[in-house]
N, C-alpha and C positions, 0 to 999 in steps of 0.2 A: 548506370549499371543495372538498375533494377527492368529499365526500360529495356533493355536490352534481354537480358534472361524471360522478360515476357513476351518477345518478337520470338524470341525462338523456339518456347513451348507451344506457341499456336501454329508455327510451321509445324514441326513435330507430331499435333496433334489431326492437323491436316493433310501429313502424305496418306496414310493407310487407309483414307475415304477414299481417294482419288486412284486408287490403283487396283482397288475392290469390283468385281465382277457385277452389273446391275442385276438387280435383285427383282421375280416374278411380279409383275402386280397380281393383286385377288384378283379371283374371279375365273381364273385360267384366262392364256394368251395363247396363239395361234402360233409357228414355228415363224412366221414369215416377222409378228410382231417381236419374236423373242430375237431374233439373228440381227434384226433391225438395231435394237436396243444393244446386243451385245457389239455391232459392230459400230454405232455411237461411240461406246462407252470406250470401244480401242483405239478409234481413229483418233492421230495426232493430232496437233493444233493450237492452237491460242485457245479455242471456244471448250476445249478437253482439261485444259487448265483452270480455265474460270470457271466450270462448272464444279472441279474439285474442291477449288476454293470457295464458292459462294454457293452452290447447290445445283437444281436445276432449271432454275430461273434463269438461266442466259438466252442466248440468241438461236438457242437447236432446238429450245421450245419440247414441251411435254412428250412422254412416249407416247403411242397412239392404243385406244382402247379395243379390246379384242373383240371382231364384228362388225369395226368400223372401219372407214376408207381410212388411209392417211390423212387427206387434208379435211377433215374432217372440224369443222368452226363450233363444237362445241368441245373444248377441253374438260377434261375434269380437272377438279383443284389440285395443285403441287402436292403430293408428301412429304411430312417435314424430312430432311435430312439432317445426318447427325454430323456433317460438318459445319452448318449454319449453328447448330446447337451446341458444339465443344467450342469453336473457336467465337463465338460472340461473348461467351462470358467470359473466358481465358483475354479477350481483347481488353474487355470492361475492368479484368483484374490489373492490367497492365498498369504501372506509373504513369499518371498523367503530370502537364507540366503543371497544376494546379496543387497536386498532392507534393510535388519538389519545391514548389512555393512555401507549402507548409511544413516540411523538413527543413529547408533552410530558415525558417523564422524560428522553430524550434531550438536549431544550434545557435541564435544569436541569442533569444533568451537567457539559454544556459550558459553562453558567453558572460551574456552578462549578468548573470547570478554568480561566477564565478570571480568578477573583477570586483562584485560588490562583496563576498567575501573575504578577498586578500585586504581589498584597502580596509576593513572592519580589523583583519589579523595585525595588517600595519599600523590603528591606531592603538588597536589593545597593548603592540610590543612599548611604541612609543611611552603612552599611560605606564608599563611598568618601567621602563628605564627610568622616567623621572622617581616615582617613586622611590626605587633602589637608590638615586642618588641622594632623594631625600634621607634615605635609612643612612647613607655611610655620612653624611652631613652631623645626622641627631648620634649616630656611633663615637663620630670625631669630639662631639663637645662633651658625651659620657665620658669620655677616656680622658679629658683634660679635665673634669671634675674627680673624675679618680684620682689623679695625678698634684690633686687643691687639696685633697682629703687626707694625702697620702702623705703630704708635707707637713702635717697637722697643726696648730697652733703656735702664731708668736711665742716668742719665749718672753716678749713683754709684758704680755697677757698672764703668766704664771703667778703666783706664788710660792715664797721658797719651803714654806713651809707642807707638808701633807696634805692631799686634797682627796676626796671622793668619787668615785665617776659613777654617772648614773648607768652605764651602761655594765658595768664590775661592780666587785666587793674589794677590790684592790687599791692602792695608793692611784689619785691622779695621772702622776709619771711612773709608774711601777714598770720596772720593763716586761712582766706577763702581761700587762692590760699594751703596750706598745707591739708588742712581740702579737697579738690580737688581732687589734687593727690593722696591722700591716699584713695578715694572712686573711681576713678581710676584704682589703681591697686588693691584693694580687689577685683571691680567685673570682672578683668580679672583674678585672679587668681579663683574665682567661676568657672566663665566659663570653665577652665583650669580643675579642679576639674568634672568638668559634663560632659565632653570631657572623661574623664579617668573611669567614671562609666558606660557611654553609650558603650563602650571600648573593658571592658570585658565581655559581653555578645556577644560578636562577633567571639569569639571564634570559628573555625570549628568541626562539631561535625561528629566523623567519622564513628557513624555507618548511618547517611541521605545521601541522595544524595547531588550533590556539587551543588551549587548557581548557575547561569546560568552567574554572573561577581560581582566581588567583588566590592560590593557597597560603603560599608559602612566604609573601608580601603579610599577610593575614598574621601568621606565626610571629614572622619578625615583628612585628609592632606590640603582638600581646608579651613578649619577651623584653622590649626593649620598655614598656610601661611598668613591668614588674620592675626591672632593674633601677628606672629611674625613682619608682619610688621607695626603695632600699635603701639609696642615695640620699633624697632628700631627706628620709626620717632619720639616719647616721647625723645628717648634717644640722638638724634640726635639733636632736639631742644633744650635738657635741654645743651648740648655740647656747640651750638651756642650762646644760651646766657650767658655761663662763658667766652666764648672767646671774647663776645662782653664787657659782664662788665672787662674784664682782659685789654681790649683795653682802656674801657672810662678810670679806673682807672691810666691806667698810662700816657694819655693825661693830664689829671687832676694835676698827679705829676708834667709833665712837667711844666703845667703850672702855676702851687702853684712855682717851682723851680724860673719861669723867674719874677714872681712878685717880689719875696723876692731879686734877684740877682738885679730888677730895683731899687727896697725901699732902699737896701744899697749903691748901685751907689750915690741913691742922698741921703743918710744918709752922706758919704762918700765927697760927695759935699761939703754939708754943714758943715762938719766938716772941712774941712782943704780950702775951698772956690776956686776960682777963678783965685787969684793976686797973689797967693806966691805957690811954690810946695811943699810938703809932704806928701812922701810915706806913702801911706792907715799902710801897718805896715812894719819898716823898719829890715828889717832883713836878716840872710844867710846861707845859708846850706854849710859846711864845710866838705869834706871827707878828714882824712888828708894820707891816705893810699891806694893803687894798694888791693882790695880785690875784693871779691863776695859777700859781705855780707851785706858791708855797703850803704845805700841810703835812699831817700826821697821818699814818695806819698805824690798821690793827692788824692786827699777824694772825688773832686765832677766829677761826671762822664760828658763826652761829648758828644753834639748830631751829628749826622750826617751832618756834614760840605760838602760843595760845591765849599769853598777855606778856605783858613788862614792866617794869618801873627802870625807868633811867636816870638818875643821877647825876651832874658834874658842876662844880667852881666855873665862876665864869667872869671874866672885868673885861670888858668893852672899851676897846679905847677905838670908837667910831667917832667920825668927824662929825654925826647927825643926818648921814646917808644911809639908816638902817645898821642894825647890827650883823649882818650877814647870814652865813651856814656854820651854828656850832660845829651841827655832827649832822652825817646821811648816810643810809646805810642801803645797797643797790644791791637786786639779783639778777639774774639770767631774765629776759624780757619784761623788766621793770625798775626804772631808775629811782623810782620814787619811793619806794618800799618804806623807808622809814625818815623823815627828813625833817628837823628844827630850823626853821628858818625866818627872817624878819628881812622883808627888802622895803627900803627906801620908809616913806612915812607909815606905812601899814605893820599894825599890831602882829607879834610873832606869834607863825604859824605852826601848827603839827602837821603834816603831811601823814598819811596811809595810804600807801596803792592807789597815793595819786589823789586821795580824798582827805578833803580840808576840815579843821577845826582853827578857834583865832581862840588866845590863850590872852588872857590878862597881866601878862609880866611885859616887865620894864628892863629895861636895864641902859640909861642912858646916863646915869650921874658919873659913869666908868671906874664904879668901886667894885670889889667881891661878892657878888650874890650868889648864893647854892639854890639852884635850879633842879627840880623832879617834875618828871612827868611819867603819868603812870598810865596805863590801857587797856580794857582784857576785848578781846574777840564776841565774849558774850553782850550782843545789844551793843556792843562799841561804844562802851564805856571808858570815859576816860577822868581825868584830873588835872590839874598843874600847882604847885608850890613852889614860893619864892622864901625861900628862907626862913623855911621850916612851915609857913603856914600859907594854909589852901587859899587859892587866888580865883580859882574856879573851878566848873566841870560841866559833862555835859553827853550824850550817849549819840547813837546812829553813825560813829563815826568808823569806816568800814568793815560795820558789822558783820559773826562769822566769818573773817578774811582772818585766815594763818599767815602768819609772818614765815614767809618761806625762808630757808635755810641755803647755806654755803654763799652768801652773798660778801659784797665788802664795805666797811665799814670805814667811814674817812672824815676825819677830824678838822675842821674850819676850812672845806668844801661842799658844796653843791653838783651829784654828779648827774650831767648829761645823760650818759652811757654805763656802763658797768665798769668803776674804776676810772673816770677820764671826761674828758669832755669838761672842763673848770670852765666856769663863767667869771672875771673877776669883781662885777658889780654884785654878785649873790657872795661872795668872800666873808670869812670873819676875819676881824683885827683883834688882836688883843690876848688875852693868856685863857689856857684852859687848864685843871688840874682834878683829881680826884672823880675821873668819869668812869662810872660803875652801872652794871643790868643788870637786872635780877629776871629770872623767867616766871614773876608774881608780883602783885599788888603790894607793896609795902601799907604798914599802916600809919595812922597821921602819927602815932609815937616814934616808929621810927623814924619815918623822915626826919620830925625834930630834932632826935636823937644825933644823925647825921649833922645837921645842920648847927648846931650850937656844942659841935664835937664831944659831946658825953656819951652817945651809945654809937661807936663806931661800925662800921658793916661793908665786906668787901661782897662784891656783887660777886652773886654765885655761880653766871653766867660767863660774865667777862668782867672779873678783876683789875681793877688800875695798877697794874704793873710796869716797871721800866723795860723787861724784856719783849713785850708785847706791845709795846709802840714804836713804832720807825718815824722819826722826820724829815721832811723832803723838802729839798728848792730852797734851803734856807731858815725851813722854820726851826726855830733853837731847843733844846729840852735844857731843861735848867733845875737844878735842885731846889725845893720848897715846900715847906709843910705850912699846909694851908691856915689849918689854927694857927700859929705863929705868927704866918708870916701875913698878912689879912688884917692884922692888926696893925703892922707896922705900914705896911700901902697905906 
C-alpha cells in the first residue's frame, strides 16, 4: 500500500513539468532558437515523454545556444530540471522491499512479545487457582475444628462438682460461660463462611490483563492465620484448664485418702487403746505351693516416698530352693521399684530401681521371724533386722532415687511387668502376716518394740488390714495373731 501511494505522488508531481511551456535560456535567444525549443517541447512522442519524465537528457539532445549553428559540437552543460529534482527524492521516499522486510520483522516481534505475555497471564491464573484451592482446603479443616470446639469436652473428663474456667469467672459448666463459647465459635465460623464467599470471585479471568500482584490471595492468608490462631489459643486454654482441674482433683484425692487413713488410725486407737496390744485385724496370707499363680494385693496405692521402713512376719516353708519374693512393689516403666527377694542359694536381696544390696537374714529353719528393712533416699541408706535386732547396713544403695508412686504392690511375687509377668521359680512359699510401711526410718527401739510385741505400731503408710488385701489363685487368708500364735508353730 505504501509502495503504491508513492508511485503515484511521483506521477502526480511529474505531469505539471512536462506540460510546462520551455523556459528562455540566459543570455537572450534568437526567434529561430526560441520556436525551435517551443516546437520541441509540443511535439508528440515517446522522446516528449521521457524528457518529462527524466529531464533533458534524452535523445533530442540540448537546445542550441544563441549565435550558434544547430549542430554545433560544443554543448553547454544541462540545467538542472525540477523534474529530476521532485521526483528523485519522492522515488527514494518510496517503500522499498528492504524497509517491508523490516515492518514485517517488526510485527513478528510484537507477535511474539504478545504470546509471551499471555502464556505469563496463563501461568499467573494457574499459580492462583491452586492457591485458592489451597485457601478452601486450610478453610475446610478451620471449620471442622470449629465444629471439635464446639462439641466441647467429654463428659468423662468432668467433675461433678464446681469447676473454674480460666477463660470466665463463672462455674466450669455454667451455662453463661456455654452460652459464650458457642457465640464464640458461631461468629468464627461466619467469618470463616464470608472469607469463602469473598473467595470466589477472585478467581483469574483469562481473557483481562493480569493484576499488577495478587492482593487478595495476600488478604485471605493474613485472615486465615489470624483466625487459626484464635483457635489454637481457645484450644490451648481449654487443654490447660483440664489439666489443671485433672491436677486439683487428684490433690484432692490424696487428700480425702490421708484424712480417712488419720480417722481410722485413731478409730483404731480407740478401739483396741493404749495398755494392751491387738492387731487392727489379725490374720495371714498362706501360699502353700512353688507356683505363678498364687498371691496377695494391695488395694491402696502408694505415694512418693523419700525413705521407708517395712515390716512383715515371715515362716518359709522352702524346700532349700531359696526363699523366693516376699513382697515387690512395680510402677509404670520399672518393675523393680522396690523388691525383697532370695533365689536359689544366694543371700536375700533388696532391690531399688533395679539396684542391689545383699542383706544378712536367714530364714531357712521355716519358724516366725519379723523381718524390717528400713531406707532413705539420702546417700542410700539403708538397714535390715531380724527379729528385733540389726543384722546389717550399708549406703550408695540408689541413692537420691524417689520411690515413685501409684504403682502395685504384691505379696509372695516377683513382678516382670507392672502387676504380671510371675516367674514361679522367684515365688514365696509359706505364710506372711503383719506387713506394715511407714514413709520414715523407724528406730532400733521400735522395731524391737514391734518385734517382741510390747510397743505395737501400725504403719502409717500402708496398715496391715483385712480390707486392703485381696488373695488370688488360691492363696488362703486365714485368721492369726502373730504373738499368739508364733508360739504355738
Amino acid at each position: 500500500m505504501l509502495a503504491f501511494l508513492g508511485a503515484v505522488i511521483c506521477i502526480i508531481a511529474s505531469v505539471p513539468l512536462a506540460a510546462s511551456p520551455a523556459r528562455a535560456l540566459p543570455g537572450g535567444a534568437d526567434n529561430a532558437s526560441a520556436s525551435s525549443a517551443a516546437a520541441a517541447a509540443a511535439s508528440p512522442g515517446p522522446q516528449r515523454g521521457l524528457s518529462a519524465l527524466h529531464g533533458a537528457g534524452g535523445s533530442a539532445g540540448p537546445p542550441a545556444l544563441p549565435g550558434a549553428p544547430a549542430a554545433s559540437a560544443h554543448p553547454l552543460p544541462p540545467a538542472p530540471l525540477f523534474s529530476r529534482f521532485l521526483c528523485t527524492p519522492l522515488a527514494a521516499a518510496c517503500p522499498s522491499g528492504a524497509e517491508q522486510g523490516d515492518a514485517a520483522a517488526g510485527e513478528r516481534e510484537e507477535l511474539l512479545l504478545l504470546q509471551s505475555t499471555a502464556e505469563q497471564l496463563r501461568q499467573t491464573a494457574l499459580q492462583q487457582e491452586a492457591r485458592i484451592r489451597a485457601d478452601q482446603d486450610t478453610i475446610r479443616e478451620l471449620t471442622g475444628k470449629l465444629g471439635r470446639c464446639e462439641s466441647g469436652l467429654p463428659r468423662g473428663l468432668q467433675d461433678p462438682g464446681p469447676r473454674r474456667d480460666a477463660m470466665a469467672d463463672g462455674p466450669w459448666d455454667s451455662p453463661a460461660l456455654i452460652l459464650q463459647l458457642e457465640d464464640a465459635v458461631r461468629a468464627l465460623r461466619d467469618r470463616l463462611d464470608r472469607i469463602e464467599q469473598q473467595e470466589l470471585p477472585a478467581r483469574v479471568n483469562f481473557s483481562t490483563a493480569a493484576a499488577p500482584a495478587p492482593a487478595v490471595p495476600t488478604a485471605l492468608h493474613s485472615k486465615m492465620d489470624e483466625l487459626e490462631g484464635q483457635l489454637l489459643a481457645k484450644v490451648l486454654a481449654l487443654e490447660k484448664e483440664r489439666v489443671a482441674l485433672s491436677h486439683s482433683s487428684q490433690r484432692q484425692r490424696q487428700e480425702v485418702e490421708k484424712e480417712l487413713d488419720a480417722l481410722q488410725d485413731r478409730v483404731a486407737g480407740l478401739e483396741h487403746g493404749s495398755s494392751a496390744y491387738s492387731p487392727p485385724d489379725a490374720f495371714k496370707i498362706s501360699i502353700p505351693i512353688r507356683n505363678n499363680y498364687m498371691y496377695a494385693r494391695v488395694r491402696k496405692a502408694l505415694p512418693e516416698l523419700y525413705a521407708f521402713t517395712v515390716c512383715m512376719w515371715l515362716r518359709s516353708r522352702s524346700d532349700g530352693s531359696g526363699q523366693g519374693t516376699p513382697f515387690s512393689y512395680s510402677v509404670p516403666g520399672q518393675a523393680n521399684e522396690i523388691v525383697l527377694l532370695e533365689a536359689g542359694q544366694d543371700p536375700m536381696e533388696l532391690l531399688i530401681n533395679d539396684k542391689v544390696a545383699q542383706l544378712p537374714l536367714s530364714l531357712k529353719d521355716n519358724g516366725w521371724h519379723h523381718i524390717c528393712v528400713a531406707w532413705t533416699t539420702r546417700d542410700g541408706l539403708w538397714s535390715a533386722y531380724q527379729d528385733g535386732e540389726l543384722q546389717g547396713s550399708g549406703e550408695n544403695l540408689a541413692a537420691w532415687h524417689p520411690i515413685k508412686p501409684h504403682g502395685i504392690l504384691i505379696l509372695g511375687q516377683e513382678q516382670d511387668t507392672l502387676g504380671g509377668r510371675f516367674d514361679a521359680t522367684q515365688a514365696f512359699v509359706g505364710d506372711i502376716a503383719q506387713f506394715n510401711l511407714w514413709d520414715h526410718i523407724l528406730t532400733p527401739a521400735q522395731v524391737l518394740g514391734i518385734a517382741n510385741c510390747t510397743g505395737p505400731l501400725l504403719g502409717n503408710v500402708l496398715p496391715w488390714e483385712d480390707k486392703l488385701v485381696e488373695a488370688f489363685g488360691g492363696a488362703k487368708k486365714a485368721t492369726f495373731d502373730v504373738c499368739k500364735g508364733r508360739a504355738k508353730a
